[in-house]
Biopython code that builds the backbone (N, CA, C, O; Angstrom):
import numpy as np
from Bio.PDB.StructureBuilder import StructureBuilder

atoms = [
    (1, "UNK", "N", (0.844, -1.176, 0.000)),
    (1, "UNK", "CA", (0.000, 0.000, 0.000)),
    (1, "UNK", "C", (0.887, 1.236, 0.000)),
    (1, "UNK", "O", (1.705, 1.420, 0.901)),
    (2, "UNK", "N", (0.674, 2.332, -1.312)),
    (2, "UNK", "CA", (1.627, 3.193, -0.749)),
    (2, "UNK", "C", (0.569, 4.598, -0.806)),
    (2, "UNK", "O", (-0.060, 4.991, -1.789)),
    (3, "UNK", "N", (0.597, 5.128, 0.412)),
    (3, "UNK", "CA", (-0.058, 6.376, 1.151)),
    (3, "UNK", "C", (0.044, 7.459, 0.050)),
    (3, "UNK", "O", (0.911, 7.355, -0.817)),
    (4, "UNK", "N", (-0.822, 8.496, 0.067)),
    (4, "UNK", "CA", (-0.625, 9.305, -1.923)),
    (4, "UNK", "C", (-0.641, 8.773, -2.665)),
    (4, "UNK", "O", (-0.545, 9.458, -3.683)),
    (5, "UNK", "N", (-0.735, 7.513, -2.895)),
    (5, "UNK", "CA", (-1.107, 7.281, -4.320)),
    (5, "UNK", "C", (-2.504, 6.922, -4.634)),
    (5, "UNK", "O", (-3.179, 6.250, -3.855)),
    (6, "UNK", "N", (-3.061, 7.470, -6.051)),
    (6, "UNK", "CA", (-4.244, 6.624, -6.314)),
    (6, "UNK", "C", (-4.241, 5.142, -7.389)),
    (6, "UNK", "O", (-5.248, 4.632, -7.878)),
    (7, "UNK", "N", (-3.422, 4.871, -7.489)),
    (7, "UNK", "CA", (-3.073, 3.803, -8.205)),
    (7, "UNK", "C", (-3.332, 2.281, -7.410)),
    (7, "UNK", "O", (-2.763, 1.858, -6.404)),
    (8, "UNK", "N", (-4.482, 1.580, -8.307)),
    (8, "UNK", "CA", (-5.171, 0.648, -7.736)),
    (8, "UNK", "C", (-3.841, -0.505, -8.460)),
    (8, "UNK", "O", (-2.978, -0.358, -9.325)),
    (9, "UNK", "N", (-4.295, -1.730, -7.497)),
    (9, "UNK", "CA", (-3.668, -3.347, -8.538)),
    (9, "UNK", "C", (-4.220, -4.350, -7.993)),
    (9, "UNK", "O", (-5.201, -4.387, -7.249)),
    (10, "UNK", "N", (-3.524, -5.221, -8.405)),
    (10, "UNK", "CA", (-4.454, -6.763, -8.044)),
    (10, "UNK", "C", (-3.220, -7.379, -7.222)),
    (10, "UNK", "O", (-2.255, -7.724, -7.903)),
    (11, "UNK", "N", (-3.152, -7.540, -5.955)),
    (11, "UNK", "CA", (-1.929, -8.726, -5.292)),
    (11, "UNK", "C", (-2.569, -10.151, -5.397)),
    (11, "UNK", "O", (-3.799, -10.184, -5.451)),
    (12, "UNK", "N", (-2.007, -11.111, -5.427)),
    (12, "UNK", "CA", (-2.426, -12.367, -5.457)),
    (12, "UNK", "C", (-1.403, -13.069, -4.650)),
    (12, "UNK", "O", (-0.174, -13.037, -4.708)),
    (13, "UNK", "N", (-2.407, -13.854, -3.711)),
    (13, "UNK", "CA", (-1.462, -14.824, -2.745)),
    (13, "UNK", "C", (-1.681, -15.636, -1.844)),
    (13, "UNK", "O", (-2.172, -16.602, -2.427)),
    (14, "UNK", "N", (-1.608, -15.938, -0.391)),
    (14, "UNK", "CA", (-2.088, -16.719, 0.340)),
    (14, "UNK", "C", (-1.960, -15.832, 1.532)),
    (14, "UNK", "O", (-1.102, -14.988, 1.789)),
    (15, "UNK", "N", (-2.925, -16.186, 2.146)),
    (15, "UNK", "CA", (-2.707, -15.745, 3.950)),
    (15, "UNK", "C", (-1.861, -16.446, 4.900)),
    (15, "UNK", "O", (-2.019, -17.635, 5.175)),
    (16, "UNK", "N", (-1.082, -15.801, 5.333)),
    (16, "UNK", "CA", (-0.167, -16.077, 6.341)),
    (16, "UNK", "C", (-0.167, -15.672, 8.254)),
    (16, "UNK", "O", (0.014, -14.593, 8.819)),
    (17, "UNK", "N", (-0.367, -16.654, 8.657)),
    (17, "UNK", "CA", (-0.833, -15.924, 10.242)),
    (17, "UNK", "C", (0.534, -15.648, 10.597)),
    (17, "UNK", "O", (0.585, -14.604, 11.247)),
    (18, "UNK", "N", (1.910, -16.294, 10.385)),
    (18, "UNK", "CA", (3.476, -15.398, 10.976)),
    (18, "UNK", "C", (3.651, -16.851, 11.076)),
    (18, "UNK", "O", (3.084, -17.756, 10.464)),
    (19, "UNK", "N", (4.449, -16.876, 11.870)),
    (19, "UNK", "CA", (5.917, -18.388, 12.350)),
    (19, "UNK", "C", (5.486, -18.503, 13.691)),
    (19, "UNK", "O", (5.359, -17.831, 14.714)),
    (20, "UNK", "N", (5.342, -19.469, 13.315)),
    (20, "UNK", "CA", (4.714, -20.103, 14.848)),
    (20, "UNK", "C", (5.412, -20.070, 15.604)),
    (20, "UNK", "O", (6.592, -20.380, 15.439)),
    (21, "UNK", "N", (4.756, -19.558, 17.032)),
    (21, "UNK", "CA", (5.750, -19.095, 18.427)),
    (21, "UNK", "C", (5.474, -20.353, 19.299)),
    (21, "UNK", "O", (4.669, -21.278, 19.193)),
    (22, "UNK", "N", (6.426, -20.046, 20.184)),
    (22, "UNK", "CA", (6.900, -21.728, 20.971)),
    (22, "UNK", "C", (7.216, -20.578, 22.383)),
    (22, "UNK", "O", (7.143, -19.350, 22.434)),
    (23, "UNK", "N", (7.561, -21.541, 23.359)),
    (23, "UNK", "CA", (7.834, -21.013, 24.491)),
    (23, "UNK", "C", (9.808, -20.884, 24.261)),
    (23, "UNK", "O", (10.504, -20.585, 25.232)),
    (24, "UNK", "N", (10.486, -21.184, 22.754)),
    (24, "UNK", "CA", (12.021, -21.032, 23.202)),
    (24, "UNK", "C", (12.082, -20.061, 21.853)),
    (24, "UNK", "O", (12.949, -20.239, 20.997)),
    (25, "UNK", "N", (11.060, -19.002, 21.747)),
    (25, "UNK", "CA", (11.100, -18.139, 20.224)),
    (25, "UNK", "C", (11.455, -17.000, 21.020)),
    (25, "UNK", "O", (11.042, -16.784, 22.159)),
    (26, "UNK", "N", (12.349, -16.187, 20.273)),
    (26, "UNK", "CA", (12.731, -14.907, 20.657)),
    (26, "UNK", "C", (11.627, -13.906, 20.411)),
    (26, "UNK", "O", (11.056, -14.165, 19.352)),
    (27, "UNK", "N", (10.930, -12.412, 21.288)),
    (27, "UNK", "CA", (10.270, -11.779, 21.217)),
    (27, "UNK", "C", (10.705, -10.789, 20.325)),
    (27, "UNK", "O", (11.860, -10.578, 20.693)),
    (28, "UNK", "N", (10.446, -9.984, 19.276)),
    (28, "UNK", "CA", (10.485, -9.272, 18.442)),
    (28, "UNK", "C", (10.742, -7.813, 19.325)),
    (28, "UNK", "O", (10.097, -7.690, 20.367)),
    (29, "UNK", "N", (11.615, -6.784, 18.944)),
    (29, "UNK", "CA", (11.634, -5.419, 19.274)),
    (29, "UNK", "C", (11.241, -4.588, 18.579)),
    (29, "UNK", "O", (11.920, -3.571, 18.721)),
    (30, "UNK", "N", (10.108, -4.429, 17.540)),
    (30, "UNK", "CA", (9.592, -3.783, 16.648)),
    (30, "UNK", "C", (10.299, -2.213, 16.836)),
    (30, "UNK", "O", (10.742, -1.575, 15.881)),
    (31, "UNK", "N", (10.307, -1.822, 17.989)),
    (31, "UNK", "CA", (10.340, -0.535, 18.160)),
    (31, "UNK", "C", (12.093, 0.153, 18.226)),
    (31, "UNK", "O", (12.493, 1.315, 18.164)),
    (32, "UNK", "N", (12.851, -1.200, 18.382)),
    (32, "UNK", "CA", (14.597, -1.247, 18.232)),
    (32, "UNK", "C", (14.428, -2.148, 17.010)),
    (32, "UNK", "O", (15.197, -3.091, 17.198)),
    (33, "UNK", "N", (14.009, -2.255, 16.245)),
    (33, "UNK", "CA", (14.054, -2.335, 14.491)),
    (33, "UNK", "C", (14.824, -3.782, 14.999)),
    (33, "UNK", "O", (15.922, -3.906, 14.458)),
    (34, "UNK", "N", (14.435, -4.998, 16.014)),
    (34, "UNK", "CA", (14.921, -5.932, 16.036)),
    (34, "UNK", "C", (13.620, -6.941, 15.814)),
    (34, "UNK", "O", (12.585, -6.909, 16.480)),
    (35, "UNK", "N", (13.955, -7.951, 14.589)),
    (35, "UNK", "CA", (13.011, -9.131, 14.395)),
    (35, "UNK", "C", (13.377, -10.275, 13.954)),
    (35, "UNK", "O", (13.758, -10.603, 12.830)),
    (36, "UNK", "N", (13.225, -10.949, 15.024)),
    (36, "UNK", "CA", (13.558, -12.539, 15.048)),
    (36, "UNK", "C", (12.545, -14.030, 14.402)),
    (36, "UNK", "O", (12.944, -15.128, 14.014)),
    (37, "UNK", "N", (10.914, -13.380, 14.525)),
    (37, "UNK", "CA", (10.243, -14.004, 13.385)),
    (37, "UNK", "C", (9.254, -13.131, 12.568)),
    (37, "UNK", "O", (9.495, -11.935, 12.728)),
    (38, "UNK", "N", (8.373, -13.343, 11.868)),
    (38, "UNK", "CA", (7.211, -12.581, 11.105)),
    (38, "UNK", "C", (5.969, -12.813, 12.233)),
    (38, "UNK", "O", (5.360, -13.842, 12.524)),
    (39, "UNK", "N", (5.872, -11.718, 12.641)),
    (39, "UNK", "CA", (4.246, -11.828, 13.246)),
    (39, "UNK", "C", (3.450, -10.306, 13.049)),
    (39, "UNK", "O", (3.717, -9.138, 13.332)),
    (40, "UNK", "N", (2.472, -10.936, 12.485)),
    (40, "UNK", "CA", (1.726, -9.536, 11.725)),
    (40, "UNK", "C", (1.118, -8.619, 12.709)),
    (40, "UNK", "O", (0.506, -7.626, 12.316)),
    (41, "UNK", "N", (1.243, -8.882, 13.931)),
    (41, "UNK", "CA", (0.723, -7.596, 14.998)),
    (41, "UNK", "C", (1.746, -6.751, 15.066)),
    (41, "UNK", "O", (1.449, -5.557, 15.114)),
    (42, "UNK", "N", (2.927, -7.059, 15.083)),
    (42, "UNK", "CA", (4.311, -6.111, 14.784)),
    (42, "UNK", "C", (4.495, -5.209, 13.739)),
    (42, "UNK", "O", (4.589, -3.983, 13.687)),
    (43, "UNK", "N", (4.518, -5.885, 13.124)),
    (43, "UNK", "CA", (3.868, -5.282, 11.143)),
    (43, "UNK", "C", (3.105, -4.528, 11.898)),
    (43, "UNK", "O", (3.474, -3.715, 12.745)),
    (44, "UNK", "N", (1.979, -4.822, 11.567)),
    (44, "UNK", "CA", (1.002, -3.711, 11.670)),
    (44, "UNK", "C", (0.986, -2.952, 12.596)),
    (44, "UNK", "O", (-0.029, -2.317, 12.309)),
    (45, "UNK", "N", (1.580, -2.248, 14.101)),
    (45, "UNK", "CA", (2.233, -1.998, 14.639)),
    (45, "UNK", "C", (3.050, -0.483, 13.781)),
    (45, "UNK", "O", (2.769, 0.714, 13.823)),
    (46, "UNK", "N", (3.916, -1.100, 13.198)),
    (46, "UNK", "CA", (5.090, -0.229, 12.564)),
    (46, "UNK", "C", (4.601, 0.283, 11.880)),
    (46, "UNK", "O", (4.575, 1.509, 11.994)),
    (47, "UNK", "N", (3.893, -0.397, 10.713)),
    (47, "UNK", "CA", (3.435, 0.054, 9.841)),
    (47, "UNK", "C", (1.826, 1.195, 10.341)),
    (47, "UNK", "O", (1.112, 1.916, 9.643)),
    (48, "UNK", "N", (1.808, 0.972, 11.364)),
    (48, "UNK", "CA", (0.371, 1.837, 11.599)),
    (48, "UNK", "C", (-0.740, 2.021, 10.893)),
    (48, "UNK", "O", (-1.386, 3.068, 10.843)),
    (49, "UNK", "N", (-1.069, 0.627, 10.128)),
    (49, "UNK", "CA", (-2.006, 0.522, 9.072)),
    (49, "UNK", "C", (-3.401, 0.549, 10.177)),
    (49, "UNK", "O", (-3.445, 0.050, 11.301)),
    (50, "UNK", "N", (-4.789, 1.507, 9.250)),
    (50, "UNK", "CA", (-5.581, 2.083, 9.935)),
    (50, "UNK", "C", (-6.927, 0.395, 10.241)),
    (50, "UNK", "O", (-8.020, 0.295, 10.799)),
    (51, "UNK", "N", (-6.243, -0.342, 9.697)),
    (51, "UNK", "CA", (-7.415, -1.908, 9.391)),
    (51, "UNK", "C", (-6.528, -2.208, 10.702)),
    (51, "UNK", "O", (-6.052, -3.321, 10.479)),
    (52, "UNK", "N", (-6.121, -1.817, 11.818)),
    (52, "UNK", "CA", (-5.389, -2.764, 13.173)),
    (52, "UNK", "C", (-5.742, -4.014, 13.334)),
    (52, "UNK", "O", (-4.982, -4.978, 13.248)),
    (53, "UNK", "N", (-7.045, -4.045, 13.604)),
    (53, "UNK", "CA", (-7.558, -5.396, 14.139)),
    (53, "UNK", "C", (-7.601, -6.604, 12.827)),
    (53, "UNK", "O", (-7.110, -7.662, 13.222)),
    (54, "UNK", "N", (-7.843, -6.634, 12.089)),
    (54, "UNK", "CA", (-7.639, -7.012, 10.616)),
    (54, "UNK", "C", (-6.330, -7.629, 10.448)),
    (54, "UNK", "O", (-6.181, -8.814, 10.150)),
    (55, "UNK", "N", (-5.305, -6.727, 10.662)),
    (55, "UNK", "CA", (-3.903, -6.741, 10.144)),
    (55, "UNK", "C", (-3.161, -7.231, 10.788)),
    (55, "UNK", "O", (-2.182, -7.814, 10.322)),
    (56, "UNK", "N", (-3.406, -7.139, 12.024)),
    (56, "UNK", "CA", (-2.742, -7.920, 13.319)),
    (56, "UNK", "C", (-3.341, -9.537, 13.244)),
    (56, "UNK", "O", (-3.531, -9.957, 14.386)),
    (57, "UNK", "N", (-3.566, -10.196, 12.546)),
    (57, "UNK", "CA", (-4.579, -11.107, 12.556)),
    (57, "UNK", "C", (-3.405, -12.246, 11.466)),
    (57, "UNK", "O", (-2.743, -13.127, 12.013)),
    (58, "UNK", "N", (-3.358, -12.070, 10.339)),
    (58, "UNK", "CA", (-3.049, -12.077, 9.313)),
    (58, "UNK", "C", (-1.863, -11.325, 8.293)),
    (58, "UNK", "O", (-1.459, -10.262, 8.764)),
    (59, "UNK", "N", (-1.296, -11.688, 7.069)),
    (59, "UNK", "CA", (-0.914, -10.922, 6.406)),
    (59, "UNK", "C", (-0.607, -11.678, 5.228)),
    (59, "UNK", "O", (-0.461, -12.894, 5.355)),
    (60, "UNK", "N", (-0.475, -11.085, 3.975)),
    (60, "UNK", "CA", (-0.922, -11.481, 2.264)),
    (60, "UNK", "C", (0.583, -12.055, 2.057)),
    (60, "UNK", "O", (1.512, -11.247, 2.044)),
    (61, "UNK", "N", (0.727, -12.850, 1.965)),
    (61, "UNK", "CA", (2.298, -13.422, 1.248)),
    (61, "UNK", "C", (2.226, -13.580, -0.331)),
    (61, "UNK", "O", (1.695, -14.547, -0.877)),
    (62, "UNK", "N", (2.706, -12.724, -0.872)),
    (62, "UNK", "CA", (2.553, -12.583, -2.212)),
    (62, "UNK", "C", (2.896, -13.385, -3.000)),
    (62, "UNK", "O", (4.121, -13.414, -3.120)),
    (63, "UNK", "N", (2.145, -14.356, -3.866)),
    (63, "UNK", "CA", (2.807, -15.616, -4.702)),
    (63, "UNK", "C", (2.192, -15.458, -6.337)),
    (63, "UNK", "O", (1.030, -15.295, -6.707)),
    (64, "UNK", "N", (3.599, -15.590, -7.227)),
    (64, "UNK", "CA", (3.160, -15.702, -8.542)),
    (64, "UNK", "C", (2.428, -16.637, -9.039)),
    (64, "UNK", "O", (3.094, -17.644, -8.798)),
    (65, "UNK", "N", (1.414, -16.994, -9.621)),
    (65, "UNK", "CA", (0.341, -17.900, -9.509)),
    (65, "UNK", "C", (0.846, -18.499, -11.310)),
    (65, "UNK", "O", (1.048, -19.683, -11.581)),
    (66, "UNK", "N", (0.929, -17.614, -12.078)),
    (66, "UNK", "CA", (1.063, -17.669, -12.850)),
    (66, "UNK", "C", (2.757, -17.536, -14.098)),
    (66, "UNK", "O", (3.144, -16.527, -14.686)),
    (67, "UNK", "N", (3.329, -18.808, -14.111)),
    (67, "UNK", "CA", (4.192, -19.345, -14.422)),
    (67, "UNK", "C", (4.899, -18.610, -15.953)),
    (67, "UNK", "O", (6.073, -18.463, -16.294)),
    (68, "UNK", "N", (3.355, -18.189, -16.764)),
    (68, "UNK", "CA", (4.081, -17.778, -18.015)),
    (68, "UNK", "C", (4.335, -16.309, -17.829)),
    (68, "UNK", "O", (5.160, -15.776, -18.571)),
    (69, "UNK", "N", (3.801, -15.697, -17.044)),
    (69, "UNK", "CA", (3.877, -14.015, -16.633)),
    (69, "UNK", "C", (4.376, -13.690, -15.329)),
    (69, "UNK", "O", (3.642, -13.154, -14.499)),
    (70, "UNK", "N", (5.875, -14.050, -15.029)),
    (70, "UNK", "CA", (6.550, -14.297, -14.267)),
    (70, "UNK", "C", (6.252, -12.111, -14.026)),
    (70, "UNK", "O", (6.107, -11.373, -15.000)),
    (71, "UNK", "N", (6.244, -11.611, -12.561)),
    (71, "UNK", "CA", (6.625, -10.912, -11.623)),
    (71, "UNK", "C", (7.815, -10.528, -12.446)),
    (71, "UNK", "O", (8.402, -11.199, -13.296)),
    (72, "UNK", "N", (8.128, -8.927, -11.889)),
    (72, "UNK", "CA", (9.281, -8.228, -12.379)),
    (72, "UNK", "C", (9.756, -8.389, -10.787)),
    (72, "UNK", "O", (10.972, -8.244, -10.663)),
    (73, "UNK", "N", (9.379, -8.533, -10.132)),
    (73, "UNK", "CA", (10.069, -8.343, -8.706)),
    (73, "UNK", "C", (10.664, -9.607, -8.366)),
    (73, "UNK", "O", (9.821, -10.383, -7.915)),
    (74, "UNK", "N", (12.198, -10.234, -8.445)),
    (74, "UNK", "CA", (12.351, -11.482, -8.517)),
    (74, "UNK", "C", (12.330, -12.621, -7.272)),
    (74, "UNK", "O", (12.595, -13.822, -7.215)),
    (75, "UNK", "N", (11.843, -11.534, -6.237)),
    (75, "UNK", "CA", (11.459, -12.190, -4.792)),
    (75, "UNK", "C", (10.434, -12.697, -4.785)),
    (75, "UNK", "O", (10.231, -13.237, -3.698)),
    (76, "UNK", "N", (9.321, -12.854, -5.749)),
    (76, "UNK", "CA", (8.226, -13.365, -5.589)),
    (76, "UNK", "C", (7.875, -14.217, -5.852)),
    (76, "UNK", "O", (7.355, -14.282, -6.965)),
    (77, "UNK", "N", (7.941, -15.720, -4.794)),
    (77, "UNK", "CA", (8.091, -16.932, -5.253)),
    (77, "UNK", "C", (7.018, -17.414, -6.271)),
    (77, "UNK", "O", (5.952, -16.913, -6.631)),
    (78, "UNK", "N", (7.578, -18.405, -6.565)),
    (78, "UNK", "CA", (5.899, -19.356, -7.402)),
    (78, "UNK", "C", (5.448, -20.142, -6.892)),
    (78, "UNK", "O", (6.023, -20.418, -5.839)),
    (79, "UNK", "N", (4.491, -20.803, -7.153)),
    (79, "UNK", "CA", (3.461, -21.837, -6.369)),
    (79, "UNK", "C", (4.757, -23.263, -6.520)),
    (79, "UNK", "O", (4.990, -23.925, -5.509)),
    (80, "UNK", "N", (5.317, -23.510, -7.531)),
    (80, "UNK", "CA", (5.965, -24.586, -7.591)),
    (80, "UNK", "C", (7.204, -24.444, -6.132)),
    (80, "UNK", "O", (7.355, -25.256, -5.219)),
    (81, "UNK", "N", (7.905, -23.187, -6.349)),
    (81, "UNK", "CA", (8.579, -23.211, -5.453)),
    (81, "UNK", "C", (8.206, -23.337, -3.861)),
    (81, "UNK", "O", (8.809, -24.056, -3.065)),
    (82, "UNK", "N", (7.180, -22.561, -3.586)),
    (82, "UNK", "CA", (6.685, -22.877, -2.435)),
    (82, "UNK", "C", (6.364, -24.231, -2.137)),
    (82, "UNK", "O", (6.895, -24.514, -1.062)),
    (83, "UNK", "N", (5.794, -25.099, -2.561)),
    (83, "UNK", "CA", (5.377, -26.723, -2.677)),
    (83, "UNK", "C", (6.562, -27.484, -2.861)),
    (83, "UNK", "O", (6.260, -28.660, -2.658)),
    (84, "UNK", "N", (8.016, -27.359, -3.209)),
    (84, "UNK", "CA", (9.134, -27.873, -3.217)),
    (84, "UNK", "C", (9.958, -27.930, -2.061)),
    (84, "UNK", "O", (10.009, -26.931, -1.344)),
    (85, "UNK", "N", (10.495, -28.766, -1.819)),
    (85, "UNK", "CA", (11.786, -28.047, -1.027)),
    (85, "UNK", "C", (12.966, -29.144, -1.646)),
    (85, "UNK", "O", (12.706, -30.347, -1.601)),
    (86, "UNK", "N", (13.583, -28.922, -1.919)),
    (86, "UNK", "CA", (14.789, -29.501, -2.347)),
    (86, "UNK", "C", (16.192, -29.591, -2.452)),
    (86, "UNK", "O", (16.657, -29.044, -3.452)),
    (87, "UNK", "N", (17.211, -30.285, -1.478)),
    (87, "UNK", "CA", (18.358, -30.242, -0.929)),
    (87, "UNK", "C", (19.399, -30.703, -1.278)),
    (87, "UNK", "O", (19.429, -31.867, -0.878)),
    (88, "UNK", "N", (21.006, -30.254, -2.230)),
    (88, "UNK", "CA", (21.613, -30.774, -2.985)),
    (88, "UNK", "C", (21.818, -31.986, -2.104)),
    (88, "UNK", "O", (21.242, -32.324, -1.070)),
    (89, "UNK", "N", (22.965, -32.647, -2.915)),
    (89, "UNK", "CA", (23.618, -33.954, -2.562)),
    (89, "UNK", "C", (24.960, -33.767, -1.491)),
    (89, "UNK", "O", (25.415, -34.367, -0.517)),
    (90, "UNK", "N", (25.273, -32.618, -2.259)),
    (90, "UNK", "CA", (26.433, -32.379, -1.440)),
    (90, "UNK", "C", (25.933, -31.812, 0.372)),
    (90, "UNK", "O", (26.449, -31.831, 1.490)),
    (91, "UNK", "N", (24.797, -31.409, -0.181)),
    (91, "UNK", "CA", (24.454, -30.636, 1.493)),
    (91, "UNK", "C", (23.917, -31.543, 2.125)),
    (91, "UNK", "O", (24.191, -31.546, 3.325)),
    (92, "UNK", "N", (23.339, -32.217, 1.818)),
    (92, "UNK", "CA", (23.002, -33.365, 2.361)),
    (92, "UNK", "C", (24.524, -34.577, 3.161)),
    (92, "UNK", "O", (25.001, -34.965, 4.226)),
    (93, "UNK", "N", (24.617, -34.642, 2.175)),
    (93, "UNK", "CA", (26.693, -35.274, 2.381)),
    (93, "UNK", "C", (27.284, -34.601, 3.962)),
    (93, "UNK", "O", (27.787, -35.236, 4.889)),
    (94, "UNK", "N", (27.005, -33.031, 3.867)),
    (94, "UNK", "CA", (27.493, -32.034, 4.710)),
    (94, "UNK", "C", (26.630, -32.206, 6.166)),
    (94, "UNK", "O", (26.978, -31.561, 7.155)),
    (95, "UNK", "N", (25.837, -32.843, 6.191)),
    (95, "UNK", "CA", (24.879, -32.992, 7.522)),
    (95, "UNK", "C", (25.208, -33.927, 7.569)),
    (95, "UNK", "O", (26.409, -33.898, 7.840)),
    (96, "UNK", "N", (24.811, -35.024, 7.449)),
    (96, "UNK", "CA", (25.436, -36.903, 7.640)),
    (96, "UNK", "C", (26.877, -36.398, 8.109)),
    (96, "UNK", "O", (26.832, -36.306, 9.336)),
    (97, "UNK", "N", (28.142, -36.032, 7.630)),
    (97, "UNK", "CA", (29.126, -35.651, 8.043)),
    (97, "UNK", "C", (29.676, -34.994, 9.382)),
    (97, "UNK", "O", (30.657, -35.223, 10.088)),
    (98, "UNK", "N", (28.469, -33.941, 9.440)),
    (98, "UNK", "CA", (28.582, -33.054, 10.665)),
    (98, "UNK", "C", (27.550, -33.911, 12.083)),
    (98, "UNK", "O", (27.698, -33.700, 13.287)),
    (99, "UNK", "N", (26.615, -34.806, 11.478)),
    (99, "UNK", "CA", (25.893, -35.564, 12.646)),
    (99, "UNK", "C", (26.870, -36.484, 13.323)),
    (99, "UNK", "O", (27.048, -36.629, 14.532)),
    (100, "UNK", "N", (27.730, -37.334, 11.879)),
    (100, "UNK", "CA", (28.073, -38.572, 12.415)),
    (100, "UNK", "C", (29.301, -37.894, 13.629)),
    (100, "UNK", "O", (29.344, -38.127, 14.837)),
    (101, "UNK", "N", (30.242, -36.987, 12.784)),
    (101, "UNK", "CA", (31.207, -36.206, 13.930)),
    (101, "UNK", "C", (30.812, -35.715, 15.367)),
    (101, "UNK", "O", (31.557, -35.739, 16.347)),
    (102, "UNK", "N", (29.463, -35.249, 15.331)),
    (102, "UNK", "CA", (28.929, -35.172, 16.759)),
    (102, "UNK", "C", (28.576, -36.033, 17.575)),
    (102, "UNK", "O", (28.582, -35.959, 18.804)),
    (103, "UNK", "N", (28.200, -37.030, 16.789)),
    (103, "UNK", "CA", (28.022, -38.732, 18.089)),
    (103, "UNK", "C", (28.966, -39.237, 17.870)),
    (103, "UNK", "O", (28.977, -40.306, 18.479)),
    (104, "UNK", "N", (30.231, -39.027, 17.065)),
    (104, "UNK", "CA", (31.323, -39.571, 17.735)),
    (104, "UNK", "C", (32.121, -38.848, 18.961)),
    (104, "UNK", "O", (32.804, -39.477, 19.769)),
    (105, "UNK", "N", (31.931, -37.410, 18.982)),
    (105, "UNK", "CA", (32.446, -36.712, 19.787)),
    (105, "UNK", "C", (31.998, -36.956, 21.055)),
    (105, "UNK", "O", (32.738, -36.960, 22.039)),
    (106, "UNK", "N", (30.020, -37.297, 21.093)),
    (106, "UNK", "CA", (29.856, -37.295, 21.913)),
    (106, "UNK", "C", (29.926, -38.875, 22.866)),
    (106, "UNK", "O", (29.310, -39.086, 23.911)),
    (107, "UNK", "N", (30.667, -39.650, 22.298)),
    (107, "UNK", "CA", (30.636, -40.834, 22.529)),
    (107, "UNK", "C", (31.848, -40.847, 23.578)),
    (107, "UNK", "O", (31.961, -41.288, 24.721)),
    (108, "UNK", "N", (32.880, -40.039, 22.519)),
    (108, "UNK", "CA", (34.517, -39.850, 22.882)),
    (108, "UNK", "C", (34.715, -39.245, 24.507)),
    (108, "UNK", "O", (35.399, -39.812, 25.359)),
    (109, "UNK", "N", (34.002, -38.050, 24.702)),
    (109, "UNK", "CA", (33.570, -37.168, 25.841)),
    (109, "UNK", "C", (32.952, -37.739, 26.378)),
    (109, "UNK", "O", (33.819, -38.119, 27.165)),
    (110, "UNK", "N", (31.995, -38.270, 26.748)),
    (110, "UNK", "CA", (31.262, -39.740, 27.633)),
    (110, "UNK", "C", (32.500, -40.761, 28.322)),
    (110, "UNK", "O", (32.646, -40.979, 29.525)),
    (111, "UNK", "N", (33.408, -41.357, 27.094)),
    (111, "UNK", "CA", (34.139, -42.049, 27.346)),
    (111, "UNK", "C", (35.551, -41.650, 28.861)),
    (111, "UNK", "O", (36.024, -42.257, 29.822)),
    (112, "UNK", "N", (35.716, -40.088, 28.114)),
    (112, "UNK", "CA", (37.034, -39.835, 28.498)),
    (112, "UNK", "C", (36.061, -39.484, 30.383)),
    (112, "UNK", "O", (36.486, -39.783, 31.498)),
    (113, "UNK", "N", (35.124, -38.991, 30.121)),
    (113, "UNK", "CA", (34.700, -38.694, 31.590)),
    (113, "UNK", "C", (34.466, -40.111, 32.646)),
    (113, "UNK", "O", (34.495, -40.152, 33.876)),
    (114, "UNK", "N", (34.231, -41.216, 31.652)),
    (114, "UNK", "CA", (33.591, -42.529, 32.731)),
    (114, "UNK", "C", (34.856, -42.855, 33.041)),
    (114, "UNK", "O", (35.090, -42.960, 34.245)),
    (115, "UNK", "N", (36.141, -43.129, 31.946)),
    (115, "UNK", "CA", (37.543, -43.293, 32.339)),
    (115, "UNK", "C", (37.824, -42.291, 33.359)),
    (115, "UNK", "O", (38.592, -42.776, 34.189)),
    (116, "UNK", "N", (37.481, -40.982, 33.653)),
    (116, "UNK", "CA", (38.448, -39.808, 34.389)),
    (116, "UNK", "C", (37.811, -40.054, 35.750)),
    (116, "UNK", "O", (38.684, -40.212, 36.604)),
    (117, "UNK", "N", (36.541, -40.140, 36.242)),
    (117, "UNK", "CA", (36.138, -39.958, 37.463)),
    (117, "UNK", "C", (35.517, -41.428, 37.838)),
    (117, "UNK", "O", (35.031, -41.627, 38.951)),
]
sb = StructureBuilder()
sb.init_structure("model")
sb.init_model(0)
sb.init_chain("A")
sb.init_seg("    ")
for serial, (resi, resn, name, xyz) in enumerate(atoms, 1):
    if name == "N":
        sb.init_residue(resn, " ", resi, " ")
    sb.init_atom(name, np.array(xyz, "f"), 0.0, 1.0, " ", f" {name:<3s}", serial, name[0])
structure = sb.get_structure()
């Protein structure tokens, strides 16, 4: 939405309620420009949009719906991408690697403590 303008458009997308909070999620500082997840009462908040109750609720995650009329804005995912997730070989390689090194470490450190005391 930009304030002065009269220039209407069409957004297309899905509703998003924010990232789900847990009791070990960091609280957002909207007001020290610090944010640790998306939650739309903050947004709307900052943004001081006059729909509060509305906006705090919800917020539009903008998705290209349409594959042959790709968005000039190149942040704007597509439906395929959103519905994907997909993880090279090598990164994959890179976790197995970094797991197996941690239960050996933690095997090693177990060990050296039942030997020490």
């Amino acid at each position: 939405m930009h304030y002065g303008s009269n220039n209407l458009g069409t957004i297309t997308g899905v509703l998003y309620r924010g990232d789900a909070e847990t009791k070990y999620s960091k609280k957002n500082s909207p007001m020290g420009g610090l944010y640790n997840a998306v939650r739309p009462y903050d947004c709307s908040l900052i943004m001081q949009l006059p729909n509060q109750e509305e906006a705090s609720q919800v917020m539009l995650h903008m998705i290209d719906f349409d594959p042959e009329r790709r968005q000039v804005m190149p942040t704007v995912p597509t439906v395929n991408e959103l519905s994907t997730f997909v993880i090279s070989p090598q990164r994959h390689a890179a976790y197995e690697m970094m797991w197996r090194m941690m239960a050996f470490g933690g095997v090693l450190a177990n060990t050296a403590l039942w030997l020490y005391f």
